[in-house]
C-alpha positions as CSV (number, residue, x, y, z in Angstrom):
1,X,58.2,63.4,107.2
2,X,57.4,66.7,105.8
3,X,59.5,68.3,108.3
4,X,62.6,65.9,107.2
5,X,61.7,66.6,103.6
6,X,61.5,70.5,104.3
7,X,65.1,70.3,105.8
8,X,66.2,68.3,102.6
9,X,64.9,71.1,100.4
10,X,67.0,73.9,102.4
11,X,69.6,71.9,102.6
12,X,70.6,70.9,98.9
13,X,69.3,74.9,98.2
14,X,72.0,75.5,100.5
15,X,74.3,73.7,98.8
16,X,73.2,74.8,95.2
17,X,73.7,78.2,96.1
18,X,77.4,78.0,97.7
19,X,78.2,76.3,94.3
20,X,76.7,79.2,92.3
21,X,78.5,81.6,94.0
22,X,81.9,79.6,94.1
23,X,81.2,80.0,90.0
24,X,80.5,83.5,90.3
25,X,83.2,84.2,92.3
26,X,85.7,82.0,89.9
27,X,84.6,84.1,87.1
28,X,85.0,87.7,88.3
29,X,88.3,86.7,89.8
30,X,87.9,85.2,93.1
31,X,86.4,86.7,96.3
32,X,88.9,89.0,98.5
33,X,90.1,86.7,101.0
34,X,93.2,84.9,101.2
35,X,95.2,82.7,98.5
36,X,97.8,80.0,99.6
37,X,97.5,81.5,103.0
38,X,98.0,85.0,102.5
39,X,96.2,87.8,102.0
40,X,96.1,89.7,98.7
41,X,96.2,93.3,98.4
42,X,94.7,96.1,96.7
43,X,97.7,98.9,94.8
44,X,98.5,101.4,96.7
45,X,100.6,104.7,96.5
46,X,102.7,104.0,99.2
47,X,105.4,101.1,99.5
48,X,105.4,101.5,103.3
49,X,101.7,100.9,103.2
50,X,102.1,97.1,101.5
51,X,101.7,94.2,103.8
52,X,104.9,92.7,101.4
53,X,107.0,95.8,102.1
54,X,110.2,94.7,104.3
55,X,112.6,97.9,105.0
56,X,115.7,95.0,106.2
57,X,115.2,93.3,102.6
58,X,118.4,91.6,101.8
59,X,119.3,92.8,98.2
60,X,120.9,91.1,95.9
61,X,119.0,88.1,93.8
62,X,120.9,85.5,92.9
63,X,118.3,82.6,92.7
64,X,115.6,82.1,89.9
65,X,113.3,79.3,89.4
66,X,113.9,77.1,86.1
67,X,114.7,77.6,83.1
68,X,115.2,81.3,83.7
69,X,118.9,82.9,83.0
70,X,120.4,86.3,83.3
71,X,121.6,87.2,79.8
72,X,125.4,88.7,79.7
73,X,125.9,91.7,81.5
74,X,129.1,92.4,79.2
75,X,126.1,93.7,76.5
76,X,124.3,96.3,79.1
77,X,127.6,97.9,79.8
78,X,128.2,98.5,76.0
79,X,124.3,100.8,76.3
80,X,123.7,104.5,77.2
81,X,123.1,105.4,80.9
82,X,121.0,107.1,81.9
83,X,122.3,108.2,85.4
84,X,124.3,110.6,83.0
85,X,122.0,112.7,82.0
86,X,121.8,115.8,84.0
87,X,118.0,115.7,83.5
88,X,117.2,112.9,85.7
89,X,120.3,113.8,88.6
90,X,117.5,114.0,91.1
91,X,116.4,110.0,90.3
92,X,117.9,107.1,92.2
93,X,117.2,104.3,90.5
94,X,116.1,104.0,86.8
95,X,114.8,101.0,85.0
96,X,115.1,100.5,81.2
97,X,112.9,98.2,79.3
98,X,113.5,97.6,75.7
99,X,111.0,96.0,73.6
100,X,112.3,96.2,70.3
101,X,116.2,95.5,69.0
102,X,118.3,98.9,68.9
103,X,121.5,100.3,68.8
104,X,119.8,102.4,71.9
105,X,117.4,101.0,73.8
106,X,119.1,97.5,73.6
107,X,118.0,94.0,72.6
108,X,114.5,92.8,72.6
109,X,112.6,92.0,75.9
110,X,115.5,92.9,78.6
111,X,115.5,94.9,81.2
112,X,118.5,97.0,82.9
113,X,118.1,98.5,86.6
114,X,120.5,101.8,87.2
115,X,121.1,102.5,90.7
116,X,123.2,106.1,92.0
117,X,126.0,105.6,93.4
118,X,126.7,102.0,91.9
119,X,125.8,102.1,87.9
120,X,124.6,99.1,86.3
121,X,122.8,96.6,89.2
122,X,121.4,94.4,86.8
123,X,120.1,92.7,83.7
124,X,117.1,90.4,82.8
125,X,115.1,89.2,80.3
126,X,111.6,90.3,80.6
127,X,108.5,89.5,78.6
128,X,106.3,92.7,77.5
129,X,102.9,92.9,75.9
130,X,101.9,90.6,73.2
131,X,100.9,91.8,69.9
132,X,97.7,93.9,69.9
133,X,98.3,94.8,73.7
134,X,101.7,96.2,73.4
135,X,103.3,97.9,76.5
136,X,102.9,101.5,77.0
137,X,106.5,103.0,75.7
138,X,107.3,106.6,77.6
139,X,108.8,107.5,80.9
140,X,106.9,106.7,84.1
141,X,107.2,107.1,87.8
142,X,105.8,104.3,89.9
143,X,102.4,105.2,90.9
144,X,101.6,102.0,93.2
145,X,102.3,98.9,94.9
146,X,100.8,95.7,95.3
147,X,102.9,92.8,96.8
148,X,99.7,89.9,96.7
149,X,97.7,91.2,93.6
150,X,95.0,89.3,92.0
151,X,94.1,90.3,88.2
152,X,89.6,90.1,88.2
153,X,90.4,90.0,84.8
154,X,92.2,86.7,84.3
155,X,91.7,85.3,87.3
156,X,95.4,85.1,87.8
157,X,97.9,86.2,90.5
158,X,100.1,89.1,89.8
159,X,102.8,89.4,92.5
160,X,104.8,92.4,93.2
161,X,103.3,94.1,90.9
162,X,104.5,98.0,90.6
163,X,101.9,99.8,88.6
164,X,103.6,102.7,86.4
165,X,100.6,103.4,83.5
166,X,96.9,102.7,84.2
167,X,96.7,98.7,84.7
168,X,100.1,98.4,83.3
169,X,102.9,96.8,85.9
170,X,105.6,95.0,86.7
171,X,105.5,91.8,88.3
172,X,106.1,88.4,88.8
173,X,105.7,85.7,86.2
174,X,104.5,82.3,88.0
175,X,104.4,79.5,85.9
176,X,107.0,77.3,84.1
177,X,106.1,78.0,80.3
178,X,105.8,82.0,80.9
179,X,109.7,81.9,82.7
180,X,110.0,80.1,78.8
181,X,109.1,82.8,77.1
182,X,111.0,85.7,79.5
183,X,113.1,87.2,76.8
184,X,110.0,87.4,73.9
185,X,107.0,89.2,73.9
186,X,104.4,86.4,74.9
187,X,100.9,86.1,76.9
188,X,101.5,89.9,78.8
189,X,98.2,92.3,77.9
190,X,100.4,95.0,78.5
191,X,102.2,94.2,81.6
192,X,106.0,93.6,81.8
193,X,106.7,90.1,83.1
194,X,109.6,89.5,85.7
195,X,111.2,86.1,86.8
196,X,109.9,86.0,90.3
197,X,112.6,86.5,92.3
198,X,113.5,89.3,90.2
199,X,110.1,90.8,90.5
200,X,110.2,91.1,94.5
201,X,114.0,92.4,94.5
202,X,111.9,94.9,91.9
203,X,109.5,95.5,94.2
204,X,111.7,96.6,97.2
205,X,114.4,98.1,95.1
206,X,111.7,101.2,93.4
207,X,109.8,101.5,96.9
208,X,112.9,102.1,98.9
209,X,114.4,104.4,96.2
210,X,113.7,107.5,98.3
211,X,110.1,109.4,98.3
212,X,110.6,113.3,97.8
213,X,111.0,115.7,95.5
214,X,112.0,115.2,91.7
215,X,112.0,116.8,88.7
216,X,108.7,115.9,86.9
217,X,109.7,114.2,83.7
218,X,107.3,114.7,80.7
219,X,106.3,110.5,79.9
220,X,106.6,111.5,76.3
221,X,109.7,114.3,75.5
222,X,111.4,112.6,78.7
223,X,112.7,115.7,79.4
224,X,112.3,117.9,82.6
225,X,108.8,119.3,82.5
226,X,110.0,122.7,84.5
227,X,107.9,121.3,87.7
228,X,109.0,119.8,91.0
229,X,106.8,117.2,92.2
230,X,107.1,114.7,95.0
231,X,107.2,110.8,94.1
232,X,109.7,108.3,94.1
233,X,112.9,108.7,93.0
234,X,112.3,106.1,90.5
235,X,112.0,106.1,86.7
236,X,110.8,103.2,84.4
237,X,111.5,104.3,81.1
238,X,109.5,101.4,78.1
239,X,111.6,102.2,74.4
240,X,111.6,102.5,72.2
241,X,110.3,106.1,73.0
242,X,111.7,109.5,72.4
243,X,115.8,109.4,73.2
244,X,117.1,110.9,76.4
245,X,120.2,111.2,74.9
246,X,121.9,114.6,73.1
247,X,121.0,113.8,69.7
248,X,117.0,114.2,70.0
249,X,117.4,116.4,73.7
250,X,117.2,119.9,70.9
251,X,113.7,118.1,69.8
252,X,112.3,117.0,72.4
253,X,113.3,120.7,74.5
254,X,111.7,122.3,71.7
255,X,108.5,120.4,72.1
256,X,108.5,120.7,75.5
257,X,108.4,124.5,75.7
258,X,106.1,124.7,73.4
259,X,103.5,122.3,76.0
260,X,102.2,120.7,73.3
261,X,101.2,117.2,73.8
262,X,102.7,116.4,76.9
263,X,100.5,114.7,79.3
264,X,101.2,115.9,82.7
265,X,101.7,113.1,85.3
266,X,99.0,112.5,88.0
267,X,100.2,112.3,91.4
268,X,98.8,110.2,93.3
269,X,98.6,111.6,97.2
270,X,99.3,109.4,99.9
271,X,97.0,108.0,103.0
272,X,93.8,108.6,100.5
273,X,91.3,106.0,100.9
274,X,91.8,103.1,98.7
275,X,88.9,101.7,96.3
276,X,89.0,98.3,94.4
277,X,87.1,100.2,91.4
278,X,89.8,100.1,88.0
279,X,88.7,102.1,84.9
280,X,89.6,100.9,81.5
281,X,92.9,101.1,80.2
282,X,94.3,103.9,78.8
283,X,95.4,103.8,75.5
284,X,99.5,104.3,75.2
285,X,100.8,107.7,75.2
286,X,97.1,108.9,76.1
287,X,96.7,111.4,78.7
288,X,96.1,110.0,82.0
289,X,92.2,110.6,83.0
290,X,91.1,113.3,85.5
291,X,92.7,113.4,89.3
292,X,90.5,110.9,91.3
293,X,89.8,110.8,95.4
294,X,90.8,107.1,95.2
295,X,94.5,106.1,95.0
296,X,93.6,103.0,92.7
297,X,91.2,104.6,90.3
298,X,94.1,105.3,88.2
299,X,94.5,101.3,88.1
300,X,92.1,99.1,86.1
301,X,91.7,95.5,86.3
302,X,95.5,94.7,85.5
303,X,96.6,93.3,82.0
304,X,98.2,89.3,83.4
């Protein structure tokens, strides 16, 4: 008997103990291992380097999971492109967000793709931080990738998520009542929220736009910074920020020669190791925190 009652007491401390760490796992966002059958992923600096990354992707989304619509295309021709201006000739792709209505930037919550060589690829509604954790507005190169991401945070998943300011990304939106609110700011804390299939043709389209030199664009003149850097030849540009256009370029050249305020862009090098460890969020516009040897301390535990 005492032996049986000894195996009793291991057992149900056993079993005590898986359920505390189940708890402790549910609350820091889930252990590292798999979720529906695949694995998720930690951002890194290099496309090639994601498990999701598919080099035959067929382009071209037509599909979208209910109630999500495109909005009219007819309205994004009417806007400004910025594959015109000669300061960004040595981008491929360029992505505009608008957050705000404006004769400029375009109406609230969409989101236009440019793409050299064909012009306007497409439009969507998006959904951008709520109020109190408003999106980052400036101009950004993509600075990782991470097809299966898991926010610790909120405990939610964050699919195809390209990272472009501190914990700030674009990525999927998963549930029924957030593909609702696509087209509003809503539940983002600082994220910009794609339909789904939207999100992955996102994914593929900024991590196959070329990786080489470009001219370094300053993320708040959005002018060329006078270096050459290598990156993608990608741009996500979040307005309303300072116009690329030639009524503000005489400002914002100004400003730019005189290197004041202008946070220089970290680079984030290739094949470094990668760490789970993400620092707070960086204010908006703030200068981007001191070069790291891990390509994901620039990312903190992202904003769902």
């Amino acid at each position: 008997m005492p032996f049986i009652h000894f195996v009793l007491r291991r057992f149900v401390a056993f079993v005590l103990l898986g359920l505390m760490t189940h708890q402790v796992c549910a609350m820091n966002g889930g252990d590292a291992g798999p979720w529906e059958g695949f694995p998720r992923t930690q951002p890194n600096p290099r496309y090639e380097n994601d498990p999701g990354a598919d080099l035959h992707y067929s382009f071209g989304v037509t599909k979208a999971f209910t109630p999500y619509k495109d909005p009219n295309k007819a309205v994004a021709l009417t806007l400004p492109n910025p594959l015109e201006d000669a300061d960004f000739e040595t981008y491929n792709l360029i992505v505009v967000v608008s957050e705000v209505d404006d004769d400029f930037w375009g109406p609230a919550q969409t989101l236009r793709v440019y793409k050299r060589g064909t012009g306007l690829l497409y439009y969507w509604l998006v959904s951008t931080g709520m109020a109190g954790h408003e999106t980052a507005n400036g101009y950004f190169s993509p600075k990782a990738f991470s097809s299966r991401h898991w926010s610790h945070a909120y405990d939610a998943p964050m699919l195809w998520a390209v990272f472009f300011h501190g914990g700030m990304a674009l990525h999927s939106s998963l549930d029924r009542s957030s593909i609702a609110d696509m087209g509003k700011a809503a539940e983002s804390h600082g994220c910009i929220h794609e339909e789904d299939y939207r999100a992955e043709e996102m994914f593929h389209l900024i991590g196959q736009s070329g990786y080489g030199p470009v001219d370094q664009i300053g993320e708040l003149s959005g002018r060329k910074t006078g270096r050459t850097v290598t990156a993608y030849k990608a741009l996500i540009i979040v307005g309303p920020a300072t116009r690329w256009d030639a009524n503000n370029r005489n400002k914002a050249s100004a400003r730019q020669a005189s290197n004041e305020g202008e946070p220089e862009v970290r680079l984030i090098m290739p094949n470094e190791p990668s760490s789970p460890a993400e620092p707070a969020e960086a204010s908006p516009l703030s200068n981007p925190p001191a070069p790291s040897a891990s390509p994901s301390a620039d990312i903190q535990d992202p904003n769902f």
